[in-house]
MDTraj code that builds the backbone (N, CA, C; nanometers):
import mdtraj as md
import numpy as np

residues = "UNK UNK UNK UNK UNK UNK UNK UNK UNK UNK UNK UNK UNK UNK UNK UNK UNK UNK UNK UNK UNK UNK UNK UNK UNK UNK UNK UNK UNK UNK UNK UNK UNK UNK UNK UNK UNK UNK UNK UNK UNK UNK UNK UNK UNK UNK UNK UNK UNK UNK UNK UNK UNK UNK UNK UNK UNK UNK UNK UNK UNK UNK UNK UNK UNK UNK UNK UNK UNK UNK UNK UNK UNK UNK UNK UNK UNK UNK UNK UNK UNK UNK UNK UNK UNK UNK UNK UNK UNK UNK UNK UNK UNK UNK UNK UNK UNK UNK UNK UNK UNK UNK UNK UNK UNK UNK UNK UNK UNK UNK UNK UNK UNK UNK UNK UNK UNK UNK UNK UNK".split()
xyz = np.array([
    [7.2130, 6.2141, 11.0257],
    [7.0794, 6.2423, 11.0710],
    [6.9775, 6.1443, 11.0124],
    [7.0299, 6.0640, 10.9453],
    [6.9183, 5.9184, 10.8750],
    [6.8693, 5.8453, 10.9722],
    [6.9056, 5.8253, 11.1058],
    [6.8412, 5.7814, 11.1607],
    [6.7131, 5.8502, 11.2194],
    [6.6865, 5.9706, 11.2012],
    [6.5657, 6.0110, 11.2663],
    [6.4979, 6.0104, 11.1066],
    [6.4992, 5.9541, 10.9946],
    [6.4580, 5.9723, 10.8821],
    [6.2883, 5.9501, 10.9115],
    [6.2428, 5.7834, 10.9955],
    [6.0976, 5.8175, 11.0451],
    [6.0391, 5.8978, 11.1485],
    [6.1259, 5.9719, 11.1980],
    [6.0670, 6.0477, 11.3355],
    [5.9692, 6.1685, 11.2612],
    [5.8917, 6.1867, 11.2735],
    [5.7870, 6.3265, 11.2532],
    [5.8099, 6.4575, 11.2288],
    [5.8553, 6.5134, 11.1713],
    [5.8785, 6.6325, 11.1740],
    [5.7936, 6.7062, 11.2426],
    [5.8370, 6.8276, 11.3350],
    [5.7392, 6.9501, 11.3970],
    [5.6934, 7.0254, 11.3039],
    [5.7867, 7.0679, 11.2488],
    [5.7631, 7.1669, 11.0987],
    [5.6004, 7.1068, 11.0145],
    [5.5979, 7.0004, 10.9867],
    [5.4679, 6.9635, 10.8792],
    [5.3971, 6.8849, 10.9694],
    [5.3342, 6.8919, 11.1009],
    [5.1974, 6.8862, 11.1313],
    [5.1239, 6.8574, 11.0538],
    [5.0237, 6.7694, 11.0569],
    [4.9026, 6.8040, 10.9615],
    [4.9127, 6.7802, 10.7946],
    [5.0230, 6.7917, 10.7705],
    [5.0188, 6.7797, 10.6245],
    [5.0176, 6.6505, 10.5914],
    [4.9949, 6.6751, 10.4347],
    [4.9926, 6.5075, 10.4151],
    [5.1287, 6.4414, 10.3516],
    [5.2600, 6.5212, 10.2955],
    [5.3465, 6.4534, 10.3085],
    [5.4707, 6.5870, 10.3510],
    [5.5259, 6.5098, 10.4249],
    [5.6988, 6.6122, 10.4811],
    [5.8117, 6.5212, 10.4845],
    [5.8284, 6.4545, 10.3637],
    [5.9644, 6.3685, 10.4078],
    [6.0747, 6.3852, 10.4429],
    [6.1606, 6.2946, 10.5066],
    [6.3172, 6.3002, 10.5457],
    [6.3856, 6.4086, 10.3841],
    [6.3772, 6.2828, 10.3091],
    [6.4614, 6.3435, 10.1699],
    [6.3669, 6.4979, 10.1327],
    [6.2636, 6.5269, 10.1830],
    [6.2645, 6.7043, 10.1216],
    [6.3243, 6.7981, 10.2243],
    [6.2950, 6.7345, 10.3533],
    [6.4216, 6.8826, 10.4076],
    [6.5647, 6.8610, 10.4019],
    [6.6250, 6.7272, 10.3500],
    [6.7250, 6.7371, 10.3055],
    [6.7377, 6.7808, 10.1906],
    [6.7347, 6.7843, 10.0714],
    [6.6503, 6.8131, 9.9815],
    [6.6989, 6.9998, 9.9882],
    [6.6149, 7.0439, 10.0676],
    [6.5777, 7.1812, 10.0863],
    [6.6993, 7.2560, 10.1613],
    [6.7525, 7.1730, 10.2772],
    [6.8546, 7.1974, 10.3215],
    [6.9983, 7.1890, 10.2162],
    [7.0164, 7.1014, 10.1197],
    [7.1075, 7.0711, 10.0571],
    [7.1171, 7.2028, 9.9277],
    [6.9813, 7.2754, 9.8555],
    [6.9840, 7.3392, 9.8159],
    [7.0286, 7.4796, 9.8994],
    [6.9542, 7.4961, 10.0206],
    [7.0155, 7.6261, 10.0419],
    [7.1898, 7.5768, 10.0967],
    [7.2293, 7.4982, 10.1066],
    [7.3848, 7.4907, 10.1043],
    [7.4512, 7.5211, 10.0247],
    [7.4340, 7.5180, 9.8847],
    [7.4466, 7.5044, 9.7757],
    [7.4425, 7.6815, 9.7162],
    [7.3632, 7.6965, 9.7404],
    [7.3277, 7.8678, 9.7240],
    [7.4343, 7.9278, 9.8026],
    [7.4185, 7.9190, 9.9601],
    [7.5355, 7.9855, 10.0036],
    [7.6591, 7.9598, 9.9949],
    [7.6921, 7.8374, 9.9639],
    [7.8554, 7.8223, 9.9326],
    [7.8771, 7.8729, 9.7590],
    [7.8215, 7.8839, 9.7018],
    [7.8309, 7.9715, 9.5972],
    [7.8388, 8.1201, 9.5906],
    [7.7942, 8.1364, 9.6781],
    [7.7796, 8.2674, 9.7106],
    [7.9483, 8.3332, 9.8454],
    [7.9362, 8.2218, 9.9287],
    [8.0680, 8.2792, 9.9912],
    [8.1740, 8.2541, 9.9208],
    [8.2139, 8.1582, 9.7799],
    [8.3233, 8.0968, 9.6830],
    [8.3377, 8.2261, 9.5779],
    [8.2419, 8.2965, 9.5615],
    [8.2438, 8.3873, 9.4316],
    [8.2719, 8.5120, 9.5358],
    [8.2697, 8.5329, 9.6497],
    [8.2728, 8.6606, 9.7404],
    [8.4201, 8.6788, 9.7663],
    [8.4629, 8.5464, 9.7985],
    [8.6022, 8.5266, 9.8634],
    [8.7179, 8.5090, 9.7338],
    [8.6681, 8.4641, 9.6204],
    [8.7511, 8.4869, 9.5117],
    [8.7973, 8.6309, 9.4633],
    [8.6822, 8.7220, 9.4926],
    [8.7318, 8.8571, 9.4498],
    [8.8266, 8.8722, 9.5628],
    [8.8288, 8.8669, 9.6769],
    [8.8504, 8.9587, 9.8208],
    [9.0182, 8.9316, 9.8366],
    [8.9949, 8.7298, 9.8499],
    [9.0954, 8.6945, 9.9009],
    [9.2014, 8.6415, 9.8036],
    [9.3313, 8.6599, 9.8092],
    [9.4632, 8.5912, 9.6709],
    [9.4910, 8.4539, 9.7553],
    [9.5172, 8.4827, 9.9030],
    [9.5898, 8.3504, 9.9302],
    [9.5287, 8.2523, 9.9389],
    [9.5531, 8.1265, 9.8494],
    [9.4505, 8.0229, 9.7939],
    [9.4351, 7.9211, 9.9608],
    [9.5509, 7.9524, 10.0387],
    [9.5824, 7.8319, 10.1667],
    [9.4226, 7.9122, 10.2316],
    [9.4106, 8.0693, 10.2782],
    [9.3317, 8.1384, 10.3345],
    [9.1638, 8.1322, 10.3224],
    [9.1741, 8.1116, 10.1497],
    [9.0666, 8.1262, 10.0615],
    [8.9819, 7.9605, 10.1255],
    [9.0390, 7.8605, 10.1189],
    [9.0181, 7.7277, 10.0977],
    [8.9875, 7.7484, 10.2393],
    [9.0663, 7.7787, 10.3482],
    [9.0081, 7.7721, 10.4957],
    [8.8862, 7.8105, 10.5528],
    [8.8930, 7.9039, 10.4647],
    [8.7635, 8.0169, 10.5186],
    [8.6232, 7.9315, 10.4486],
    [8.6414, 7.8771, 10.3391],
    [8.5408, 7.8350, 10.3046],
    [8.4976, 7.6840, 10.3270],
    [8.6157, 7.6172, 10.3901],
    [8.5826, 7.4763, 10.4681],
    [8.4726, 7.5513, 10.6071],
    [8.5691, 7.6142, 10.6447],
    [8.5082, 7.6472, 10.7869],
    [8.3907, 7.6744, 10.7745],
    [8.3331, 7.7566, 10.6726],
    [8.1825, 7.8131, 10.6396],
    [8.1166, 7.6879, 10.5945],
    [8.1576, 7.5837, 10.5381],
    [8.1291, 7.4837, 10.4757],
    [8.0457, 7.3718, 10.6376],
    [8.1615, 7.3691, 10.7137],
    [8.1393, 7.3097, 10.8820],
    [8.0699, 7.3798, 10.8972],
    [8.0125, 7.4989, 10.9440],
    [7.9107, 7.5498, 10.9866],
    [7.8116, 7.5236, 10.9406],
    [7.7972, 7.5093, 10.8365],
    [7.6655, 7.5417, 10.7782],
    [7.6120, 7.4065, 10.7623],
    [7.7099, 7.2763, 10.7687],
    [7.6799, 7.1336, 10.7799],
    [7.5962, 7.0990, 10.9260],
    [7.7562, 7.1845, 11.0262],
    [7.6425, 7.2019, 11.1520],
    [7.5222, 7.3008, 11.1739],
    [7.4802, 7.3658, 11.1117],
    [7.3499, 7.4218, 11.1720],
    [7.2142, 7.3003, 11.0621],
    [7.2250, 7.2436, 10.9366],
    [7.1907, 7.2047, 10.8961],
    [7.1540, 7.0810, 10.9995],
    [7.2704, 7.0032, 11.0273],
    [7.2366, 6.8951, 11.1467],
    [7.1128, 6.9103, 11.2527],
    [7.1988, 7.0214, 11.3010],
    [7.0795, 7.0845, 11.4025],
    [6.9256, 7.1075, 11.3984],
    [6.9108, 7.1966, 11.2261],
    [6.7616, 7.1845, 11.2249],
    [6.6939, 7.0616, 11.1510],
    [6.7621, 6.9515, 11.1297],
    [6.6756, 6.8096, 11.1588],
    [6.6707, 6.7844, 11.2619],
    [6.7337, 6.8195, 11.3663],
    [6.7214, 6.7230, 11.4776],
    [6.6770, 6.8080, 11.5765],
    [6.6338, 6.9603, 11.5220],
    [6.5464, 6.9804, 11.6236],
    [6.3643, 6.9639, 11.5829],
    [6.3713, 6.9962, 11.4609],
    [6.2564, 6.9719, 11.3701],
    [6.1907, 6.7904, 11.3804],
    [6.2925, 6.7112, 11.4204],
    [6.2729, 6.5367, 11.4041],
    [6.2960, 6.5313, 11.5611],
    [6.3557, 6.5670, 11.6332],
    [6.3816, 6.5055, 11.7798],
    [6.3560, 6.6195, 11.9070],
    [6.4279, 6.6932, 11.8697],
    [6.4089, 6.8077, 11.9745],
    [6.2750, 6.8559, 12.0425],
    [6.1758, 6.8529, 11.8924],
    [6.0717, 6.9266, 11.9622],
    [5.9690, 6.8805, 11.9617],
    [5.9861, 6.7703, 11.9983],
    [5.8786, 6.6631, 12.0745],
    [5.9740, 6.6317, 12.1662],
    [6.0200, 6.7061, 12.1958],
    [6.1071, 6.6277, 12.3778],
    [6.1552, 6.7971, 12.4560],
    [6.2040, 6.7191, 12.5679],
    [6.2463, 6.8556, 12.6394],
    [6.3893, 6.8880, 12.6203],
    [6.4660, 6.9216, 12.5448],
    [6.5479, 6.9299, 12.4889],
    [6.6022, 7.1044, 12.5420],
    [6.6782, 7.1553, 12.6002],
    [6.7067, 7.2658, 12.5781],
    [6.8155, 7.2874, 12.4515],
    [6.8380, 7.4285, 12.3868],
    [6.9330, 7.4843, 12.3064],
    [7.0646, 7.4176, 12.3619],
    [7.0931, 7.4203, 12.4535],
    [7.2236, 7.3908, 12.4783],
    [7.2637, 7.2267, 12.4722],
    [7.1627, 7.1513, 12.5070],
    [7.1376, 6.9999, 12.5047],
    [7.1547, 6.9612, 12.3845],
    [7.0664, 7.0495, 12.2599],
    [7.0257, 7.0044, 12.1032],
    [7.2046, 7.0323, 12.0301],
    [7.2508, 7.1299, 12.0805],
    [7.3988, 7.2108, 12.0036],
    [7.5377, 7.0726, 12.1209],
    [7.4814, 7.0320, 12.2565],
    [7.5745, 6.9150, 12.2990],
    [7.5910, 6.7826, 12.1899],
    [7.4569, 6.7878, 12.1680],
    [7.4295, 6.6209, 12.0769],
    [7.4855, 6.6479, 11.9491],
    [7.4581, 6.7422, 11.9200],
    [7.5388, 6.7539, 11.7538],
    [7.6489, 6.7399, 11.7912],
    [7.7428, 6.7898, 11.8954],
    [7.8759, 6.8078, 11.8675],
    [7.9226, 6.6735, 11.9305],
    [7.8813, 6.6189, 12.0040],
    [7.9125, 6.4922, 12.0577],
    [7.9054, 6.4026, 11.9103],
    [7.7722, 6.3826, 11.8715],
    [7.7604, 6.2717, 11.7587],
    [7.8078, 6.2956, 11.5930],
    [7.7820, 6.4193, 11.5557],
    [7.7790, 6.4339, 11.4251],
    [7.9348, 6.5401, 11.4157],
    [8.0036, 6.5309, 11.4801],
    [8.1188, 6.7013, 11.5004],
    [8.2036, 6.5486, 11.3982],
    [8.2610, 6.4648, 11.3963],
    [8.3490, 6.3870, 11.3750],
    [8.3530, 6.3261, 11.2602],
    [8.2083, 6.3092, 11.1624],
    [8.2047, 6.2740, 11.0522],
    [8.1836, 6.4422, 10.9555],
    [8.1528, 6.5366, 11.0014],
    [8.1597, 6.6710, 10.9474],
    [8.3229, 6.7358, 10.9365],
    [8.3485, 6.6809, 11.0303],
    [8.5669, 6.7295, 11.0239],
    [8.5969, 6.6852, 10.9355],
    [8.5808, 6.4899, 10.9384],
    [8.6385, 6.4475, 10.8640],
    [8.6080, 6.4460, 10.6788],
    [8.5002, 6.4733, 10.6602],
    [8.4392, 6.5319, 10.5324],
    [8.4742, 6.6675, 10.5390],
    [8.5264, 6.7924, 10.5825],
    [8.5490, 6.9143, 10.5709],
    [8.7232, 6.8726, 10.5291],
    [8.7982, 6.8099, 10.5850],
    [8.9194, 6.8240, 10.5923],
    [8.9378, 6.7363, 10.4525],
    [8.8793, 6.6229, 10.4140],
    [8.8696, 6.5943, 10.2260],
    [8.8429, 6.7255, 10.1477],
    [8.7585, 6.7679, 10.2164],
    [8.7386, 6.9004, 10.1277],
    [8.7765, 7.0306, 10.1054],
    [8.8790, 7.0034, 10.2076],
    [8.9947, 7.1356, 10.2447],
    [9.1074, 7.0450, 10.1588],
    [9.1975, 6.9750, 10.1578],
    [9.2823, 6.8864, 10.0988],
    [9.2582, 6.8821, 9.9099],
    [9.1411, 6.8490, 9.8954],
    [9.0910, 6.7910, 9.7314],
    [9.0704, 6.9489, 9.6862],
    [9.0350, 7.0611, 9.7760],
    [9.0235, 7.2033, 9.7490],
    [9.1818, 7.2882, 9.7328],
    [9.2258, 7.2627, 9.8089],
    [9.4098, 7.2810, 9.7672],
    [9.4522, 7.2262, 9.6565],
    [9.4429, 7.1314, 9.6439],
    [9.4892, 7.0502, 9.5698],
    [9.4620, 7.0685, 9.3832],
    [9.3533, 7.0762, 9.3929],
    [9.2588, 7.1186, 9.2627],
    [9.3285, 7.2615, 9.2242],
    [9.2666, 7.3545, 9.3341],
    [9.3268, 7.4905, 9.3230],
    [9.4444, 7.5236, 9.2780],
    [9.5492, 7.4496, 9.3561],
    [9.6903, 7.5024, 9.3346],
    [9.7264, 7.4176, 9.1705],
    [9.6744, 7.3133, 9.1671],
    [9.7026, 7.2268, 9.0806],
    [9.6760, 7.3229, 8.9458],
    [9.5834, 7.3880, 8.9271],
    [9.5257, 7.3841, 8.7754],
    [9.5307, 7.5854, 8.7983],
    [9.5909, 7.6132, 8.8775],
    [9.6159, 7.7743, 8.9406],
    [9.6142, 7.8628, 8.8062],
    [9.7714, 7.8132, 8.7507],
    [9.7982, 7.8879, 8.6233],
    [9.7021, 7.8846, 8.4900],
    [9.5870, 7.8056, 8.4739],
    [9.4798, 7.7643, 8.3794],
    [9.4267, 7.9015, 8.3287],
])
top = md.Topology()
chain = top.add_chain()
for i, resn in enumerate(residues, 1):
    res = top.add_residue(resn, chain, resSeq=i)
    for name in ("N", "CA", "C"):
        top.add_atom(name, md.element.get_by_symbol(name[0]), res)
traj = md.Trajectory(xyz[None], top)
């Protein structure tokens, strides 16, 4: 999403500063919050570490993609005519392929770690 880094945000109108790096920034913190929060949920719940690690890549992809989404509807979308379904095409067309491939390092290095250091 760096390339819309100069596009305007809708969100801060008027203000006098809304940069790229604070809603990433802002976005990166609440990522951060909730994957802490689904990692400490799913540790009580779930034993099987293959299950545990899936569930939380997958939550991990989601939440990369909705993050995508509200830059680019906040930077592109809404200064254009963009419908919901148009804004959720472009993510998955452009950004679905570097989010797999960073989820699936992080499903792999998450096994790996896990099973590795299990008995600790």
């Amino acid at each position: 999403m760096h390339e819309y880094a100069n596009n305007p945000s809708s969100v801060c109108v008027g203000s006098s500063y809304c940069g790229f790096m604070v809603d990433v920034l802002v976005l990166s913190v609440f990522t951060v919050i909730f994957f802490v929060f689904i990692t400490f949920i799913f540790k009580k719940l779930i034993n099987n570490l293959y299950l545990k690690t899936s569930i939380q890549t997958i939550s991990l992809i989601l939440f990369w993609l909705w993050a995508n989404n509200t830059i680019f509807v906040n930077r592109v979308a809404s200064w254009g005519t963009f419908s919901t379904l148009e804004t959720w095409a472009y993510i998955a067309s452009n950004k679905i392929i570097p989010i797999v491939i960073c989820g699936s390092i992080y499903l792999l290095v998450s096994i790996f770690i896990n099973g590795k250091f299990k008995g600790m």
